[in-house]
C-alpha positions in Angstrom: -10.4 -16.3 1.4 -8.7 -17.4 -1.9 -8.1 -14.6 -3.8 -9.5 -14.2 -7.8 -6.9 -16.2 -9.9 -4.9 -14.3 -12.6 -6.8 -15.5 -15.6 -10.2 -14.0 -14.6 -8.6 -10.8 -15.1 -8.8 -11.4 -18.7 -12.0 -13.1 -19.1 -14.0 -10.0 -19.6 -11.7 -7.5 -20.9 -13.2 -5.0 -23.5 -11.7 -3.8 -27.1 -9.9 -1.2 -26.2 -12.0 2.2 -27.6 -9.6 4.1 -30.1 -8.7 8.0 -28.8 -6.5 10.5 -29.9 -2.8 9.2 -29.3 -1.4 10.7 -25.7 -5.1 11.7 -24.7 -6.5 9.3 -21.4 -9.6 8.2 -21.8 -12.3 10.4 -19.5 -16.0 10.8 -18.9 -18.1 8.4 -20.8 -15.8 6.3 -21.9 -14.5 5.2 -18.1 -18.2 5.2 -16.9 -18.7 2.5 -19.3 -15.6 0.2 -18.7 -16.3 0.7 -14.6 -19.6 -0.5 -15.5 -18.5 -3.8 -17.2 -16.0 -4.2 -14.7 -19.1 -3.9 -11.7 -21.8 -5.8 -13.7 -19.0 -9.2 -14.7 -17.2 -9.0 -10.4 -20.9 -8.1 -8.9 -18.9 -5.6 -7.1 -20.7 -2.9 -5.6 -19.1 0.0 -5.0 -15.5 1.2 -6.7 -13.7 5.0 -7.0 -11.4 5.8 -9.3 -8.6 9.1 -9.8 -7.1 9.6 -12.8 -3.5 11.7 -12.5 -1.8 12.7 -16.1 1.1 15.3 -15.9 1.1 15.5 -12.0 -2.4 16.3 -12.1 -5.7 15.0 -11.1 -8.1 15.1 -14.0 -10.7 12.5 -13.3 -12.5 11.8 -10.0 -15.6 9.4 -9.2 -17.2 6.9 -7.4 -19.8 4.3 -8.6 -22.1 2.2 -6.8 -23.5 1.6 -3.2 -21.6 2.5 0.2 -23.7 -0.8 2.0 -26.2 -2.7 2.3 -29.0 -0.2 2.4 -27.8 1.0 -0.8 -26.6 4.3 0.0 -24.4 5.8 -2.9 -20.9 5.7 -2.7 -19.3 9.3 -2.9 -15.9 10.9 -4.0 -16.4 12.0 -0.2 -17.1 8.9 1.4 -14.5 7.0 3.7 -12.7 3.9 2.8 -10.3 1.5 3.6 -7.0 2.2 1.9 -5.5 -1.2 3.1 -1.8 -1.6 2.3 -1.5 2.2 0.5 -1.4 3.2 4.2 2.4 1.7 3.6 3.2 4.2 0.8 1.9 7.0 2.6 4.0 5.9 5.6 7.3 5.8 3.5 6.8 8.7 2.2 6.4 10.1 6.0 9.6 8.2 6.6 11.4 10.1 3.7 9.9 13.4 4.9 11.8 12.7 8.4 14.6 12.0 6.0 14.8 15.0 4.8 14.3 16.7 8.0 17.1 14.4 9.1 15.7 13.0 11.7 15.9 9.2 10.5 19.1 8.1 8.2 18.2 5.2 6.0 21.1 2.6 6.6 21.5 3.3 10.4 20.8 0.4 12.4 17.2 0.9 14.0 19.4 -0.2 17.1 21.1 3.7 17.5 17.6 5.3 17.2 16.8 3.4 20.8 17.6 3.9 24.2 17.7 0.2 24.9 18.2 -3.3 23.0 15.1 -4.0 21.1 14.0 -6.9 23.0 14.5 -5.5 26.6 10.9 -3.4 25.1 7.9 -5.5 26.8 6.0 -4.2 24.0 2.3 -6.6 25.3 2.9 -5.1 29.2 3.3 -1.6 28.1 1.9 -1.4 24.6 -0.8 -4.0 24.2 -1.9 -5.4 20.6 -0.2 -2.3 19.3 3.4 -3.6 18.6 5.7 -7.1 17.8 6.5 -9.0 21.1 10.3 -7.7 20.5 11.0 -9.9 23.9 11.0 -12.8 21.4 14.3 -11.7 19.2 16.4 -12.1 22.5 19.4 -14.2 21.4 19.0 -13.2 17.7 21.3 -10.4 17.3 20.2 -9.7 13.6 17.2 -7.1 14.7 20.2 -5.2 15.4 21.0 -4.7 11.5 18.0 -4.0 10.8 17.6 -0.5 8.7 14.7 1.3 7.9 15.7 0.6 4.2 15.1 -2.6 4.9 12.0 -2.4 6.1 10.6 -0.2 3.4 11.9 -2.3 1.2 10.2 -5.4 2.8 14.0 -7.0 3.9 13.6 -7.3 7.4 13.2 -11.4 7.3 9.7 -11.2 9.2 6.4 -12.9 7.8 4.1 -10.6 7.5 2.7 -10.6 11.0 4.2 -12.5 13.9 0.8 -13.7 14.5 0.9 -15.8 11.5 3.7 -18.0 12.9 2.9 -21.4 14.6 3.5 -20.6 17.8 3.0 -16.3 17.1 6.2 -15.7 18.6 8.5 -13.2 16.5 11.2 -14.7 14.6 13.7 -13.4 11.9 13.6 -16.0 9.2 16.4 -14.9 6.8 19.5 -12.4 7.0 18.4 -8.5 6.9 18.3 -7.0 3.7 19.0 -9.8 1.8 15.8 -10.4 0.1 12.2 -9.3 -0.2 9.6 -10.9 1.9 6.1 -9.1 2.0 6.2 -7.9 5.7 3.8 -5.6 7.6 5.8 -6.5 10.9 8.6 -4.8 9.6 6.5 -1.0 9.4 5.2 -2.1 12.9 8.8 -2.0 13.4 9.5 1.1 12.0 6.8 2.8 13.5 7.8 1.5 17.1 11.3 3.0 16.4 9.8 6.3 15.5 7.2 6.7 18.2 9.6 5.4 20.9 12.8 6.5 19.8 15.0 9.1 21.4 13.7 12.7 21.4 16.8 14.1 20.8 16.8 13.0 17.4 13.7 14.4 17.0 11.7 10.9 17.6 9.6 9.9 20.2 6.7 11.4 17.9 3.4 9.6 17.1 2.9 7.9 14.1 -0.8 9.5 13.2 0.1 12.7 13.9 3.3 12.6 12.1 1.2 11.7 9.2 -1.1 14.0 9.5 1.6 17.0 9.5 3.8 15.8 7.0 1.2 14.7 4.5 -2.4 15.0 4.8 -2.4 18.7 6.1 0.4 19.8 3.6 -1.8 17.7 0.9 -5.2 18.7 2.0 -6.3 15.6 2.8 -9.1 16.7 5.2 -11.0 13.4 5.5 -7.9 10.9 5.9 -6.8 9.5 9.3 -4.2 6.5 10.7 -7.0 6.2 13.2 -10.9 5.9 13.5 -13.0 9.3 13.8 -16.2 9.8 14.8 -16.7 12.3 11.8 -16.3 10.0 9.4 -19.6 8.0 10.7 -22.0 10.0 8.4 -20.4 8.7 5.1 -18.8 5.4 6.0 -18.7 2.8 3.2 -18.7 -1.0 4.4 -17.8 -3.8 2.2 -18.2 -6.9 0.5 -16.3 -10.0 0.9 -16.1 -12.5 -2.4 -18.9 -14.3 -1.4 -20.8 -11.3 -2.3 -21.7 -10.6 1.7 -21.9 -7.3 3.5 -18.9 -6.7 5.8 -19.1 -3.2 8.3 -16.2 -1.0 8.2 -13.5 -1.8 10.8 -13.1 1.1 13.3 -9.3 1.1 13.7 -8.9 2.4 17.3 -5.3 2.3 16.7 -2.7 3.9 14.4 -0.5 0.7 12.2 1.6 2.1 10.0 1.1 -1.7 7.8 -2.6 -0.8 6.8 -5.2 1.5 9.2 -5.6 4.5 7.0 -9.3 5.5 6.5 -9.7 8.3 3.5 -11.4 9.1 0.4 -11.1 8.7 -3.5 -10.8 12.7 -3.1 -8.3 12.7 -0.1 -6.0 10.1 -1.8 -5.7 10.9 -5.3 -4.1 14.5 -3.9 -1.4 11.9 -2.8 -1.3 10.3 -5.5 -0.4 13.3 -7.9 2.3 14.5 -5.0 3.9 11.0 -5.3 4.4 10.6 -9.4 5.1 14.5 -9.4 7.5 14.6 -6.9 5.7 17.1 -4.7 6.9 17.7 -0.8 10.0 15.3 -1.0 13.8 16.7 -1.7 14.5 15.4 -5.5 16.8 12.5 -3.8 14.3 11.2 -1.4 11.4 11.3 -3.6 14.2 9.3 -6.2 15.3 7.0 -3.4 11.5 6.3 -2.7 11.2 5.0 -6.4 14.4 3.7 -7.7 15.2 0.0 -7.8 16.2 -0.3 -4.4 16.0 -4.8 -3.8 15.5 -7.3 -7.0 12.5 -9.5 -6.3 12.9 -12.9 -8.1 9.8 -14.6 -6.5 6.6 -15.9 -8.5 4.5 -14.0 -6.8 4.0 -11.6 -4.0 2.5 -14.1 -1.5 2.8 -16.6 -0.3 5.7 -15.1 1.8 8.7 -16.4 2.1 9.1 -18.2 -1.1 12.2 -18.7 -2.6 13.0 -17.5 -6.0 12.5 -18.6 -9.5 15.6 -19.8 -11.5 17.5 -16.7 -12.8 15.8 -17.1 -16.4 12.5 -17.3 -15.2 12.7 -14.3 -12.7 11.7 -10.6 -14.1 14.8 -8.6 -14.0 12.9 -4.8 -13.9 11.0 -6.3 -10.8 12.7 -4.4 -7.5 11.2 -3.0 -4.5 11.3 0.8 -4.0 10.6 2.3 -0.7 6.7 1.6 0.6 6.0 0.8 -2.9 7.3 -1.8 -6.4 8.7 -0.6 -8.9 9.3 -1.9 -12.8 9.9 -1.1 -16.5 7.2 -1.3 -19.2 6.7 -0.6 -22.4 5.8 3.2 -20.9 9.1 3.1 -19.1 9.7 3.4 -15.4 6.5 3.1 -13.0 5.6 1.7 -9.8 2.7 0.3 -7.9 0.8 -0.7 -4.6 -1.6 -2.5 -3.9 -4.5 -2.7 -0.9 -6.2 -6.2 0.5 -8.3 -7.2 2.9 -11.6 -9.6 3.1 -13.4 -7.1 1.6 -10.8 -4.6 0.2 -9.4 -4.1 -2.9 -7.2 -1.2 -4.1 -4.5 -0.2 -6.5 -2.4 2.5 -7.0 -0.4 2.1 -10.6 2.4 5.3 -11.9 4.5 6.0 -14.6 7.1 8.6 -14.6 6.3 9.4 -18.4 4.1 12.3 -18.5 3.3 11.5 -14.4 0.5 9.6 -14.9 -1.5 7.2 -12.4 -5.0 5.2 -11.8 -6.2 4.8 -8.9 -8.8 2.6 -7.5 -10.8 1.8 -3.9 -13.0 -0.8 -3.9 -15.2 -1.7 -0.9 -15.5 -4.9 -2.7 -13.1 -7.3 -3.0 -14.7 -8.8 -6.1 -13.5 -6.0 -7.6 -9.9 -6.7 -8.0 -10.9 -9.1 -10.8 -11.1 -6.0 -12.8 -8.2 -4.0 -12.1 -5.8 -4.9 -14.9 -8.2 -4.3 -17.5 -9.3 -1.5 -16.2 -5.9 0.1 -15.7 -4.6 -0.9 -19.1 -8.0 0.7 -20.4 -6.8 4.0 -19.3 -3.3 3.6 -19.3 -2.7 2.0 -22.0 0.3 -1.0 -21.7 2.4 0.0 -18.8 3.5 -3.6 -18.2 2.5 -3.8 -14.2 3.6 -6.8 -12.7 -0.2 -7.7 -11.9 0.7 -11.3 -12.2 3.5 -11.0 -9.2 0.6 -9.2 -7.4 -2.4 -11.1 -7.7 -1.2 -14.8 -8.7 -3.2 -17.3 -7.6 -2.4 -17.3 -3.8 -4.4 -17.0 -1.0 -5.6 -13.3 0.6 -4.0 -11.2 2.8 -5.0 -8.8 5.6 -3.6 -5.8 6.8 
């Protein structure tokens, strides 16, 4: 699917309404913007939370859940895509602080055996990377899980998408970003199958689950399909404008299987930009320029970078998520894709504000920078890295 190019986010972007300087814009005035955005895309259904001051002030959903044209609710389940990586990193830095992961040690310590002696497809089908295939490339062993939340690892974004799908490092560890869901399959595979003495050895979901969406009261969020959540499901739409049914994840992937609600996520959301359940240095580490990123745009992968003076210099990755600096100062975003997905999550540390937005239709995303801005105001998100004129991903 070729995703919506750049300049039709501007090509139906509304005056700005005036409001009382420092206020966000709530109520009326979003319903109206949303229903711009939906009438210009076509887009069915879209949620949106609105955090100011670490606090959720705004929840609601619009639109149909599918094709019979049940509503979409602040209660209903979506796809969250690629957030599933934020709320994974932040997991991560949660076993950080328990110390029970340490950033820069080689995932080659945290296992009881070289990486590729793990016959991941005999033991662990479809679940995990066929590891076997990085015997003779000693780099996985320098492989950190900084890297990997910082997208470093020198894998495309799935080993699937190679040629011949065999696993292959492409570039030295940590030496640049490259977009990479292989590398939180990684991750994940380190933590679920690392040694128990180091308090590993742990699945990924319920990790998850215990660290975040219990703590957060996130009572309708899962890495993994439940039968609960059949009632109020909401399918998609792709961007030809057809009906797509939700994909029951069977299993947990740490790159993109989370199922949860408008409701469920923007609790996350306001923990995240107010530094809630992370010591002060890991919730820093998670959002501090951690890797520059000189690249055009976020995919294609594997691109090299622009000349120095074309390259934007407040561009880095954090940890799970991409940090920059506006005109609002420091913020960060992530974003969430599929065929008929389209989510963002945009913060800025001033005042600890955030939008965030689920789509169940892809058409959707055309919308997003306007709409953000709208509430917002100028934050300076790198929507043009992000979107570009590439190609869609999966998760």
């Amino acid at each position: 699917m070729m995703r919506i190019c750049l300049l039709a986010l501007l090509l139906f972007a509304a005056p700005l309404i005036a409001r009382e300087p420092g206020k966000l814009p709530v109520g009326p005035a979003i319903d109206r913007h949303v229903k711009g955005l939906m009438e210009h895309t076509g887009a069915k259904g879209l949620a949106i939370a609105v955090i100011d001051r670490g606090k959720v002030i705004y929840v609601k959903a619009y639109g149909v859940r599918n094709a019979k044209g049940e509503p979409l609710r602040t209660d209903t389940i979506m796809y969250a895509a690629s957030l599933t990586k934020a709320v994974f990193a932040y997991t991560v830095m949660r076993l950080v602080d328990q110390g029970r992961i340490d950033l820069d040690t080689p995932i080659a310590a945290d296992l009881d055996k070289p990486l590729p002696d793990y016959d991941t497809e005999a033991i662990y089908p479809h679940k995990y990377g066929p590891y076997k295939d990085l015997a003779g490339d000693d780099r996985w062993k320098k492989i950190t899980p900084r890297m990997v939340l910082t997208h470093s690892t020198g894998f495309l974004n799935f080993y699937w998408l190679e040629p011949d799908q065999k696993l292959r490092i492409h570039f030295e560890p940590g030496s640049r970003f490259s977009y990479s869901g292989e590398g939180m399959i990684l991750l994940q595979f380190v933590i679920e199958n690392g040694r128990k003495s180091q308090g590993l050895g742990v699945d990924v979901g319920e990790l998850v689950r215990k660290n975040v969406f219990e703590p957060l009261g996130m009572k309708r969020s899962s890495l993994m399909w439940r039968a609960d959540f059949a009632g109020n499901l909401a399918d998609g739409w792709n961007d030809k404008g057809q009906p797509q049914p939700h994909d029951e994840r069977s299993k947990v992937r740490a790159a993109g299987s989370m199922d949860t609600t408008i409701d469920d996520l923007s609790k996350f959301a306001a923990a995240l930009v107010s530094s809630t359940g992370l010591s002060r240095a890991s919730r820093a580490e998670m959002v501090k320029p951690q890797l520059h990123i000189g690249t055009r745009t976020e995919f294609p992968t594997m691109q090299n970078d622009l000349p120095v003076d074309q390259q934007r210099k407040d561009l880095y990755a954090g940890l799970g998520v991409v940090v920059f600096d506006g005109p609002q100062g420091h913020g960060f975003f992530k974003g969430g894709h599929d065929e008929q997905t389209g989510n963002t999550l945009v913060c800025v540390e001033a005042q600890e504000r955030c939008v965030l937005i689920l789509a169940n239709d892809v058409r959707a995303e055309a919308g997003f920078a306007d709409l953000v801005r709208f509430i917002l105001g100028d934050t300076g998100v790198p929507y043009a890295w992000e979107y570009g004129d590439q190609a869609g991903k999966s998760n």
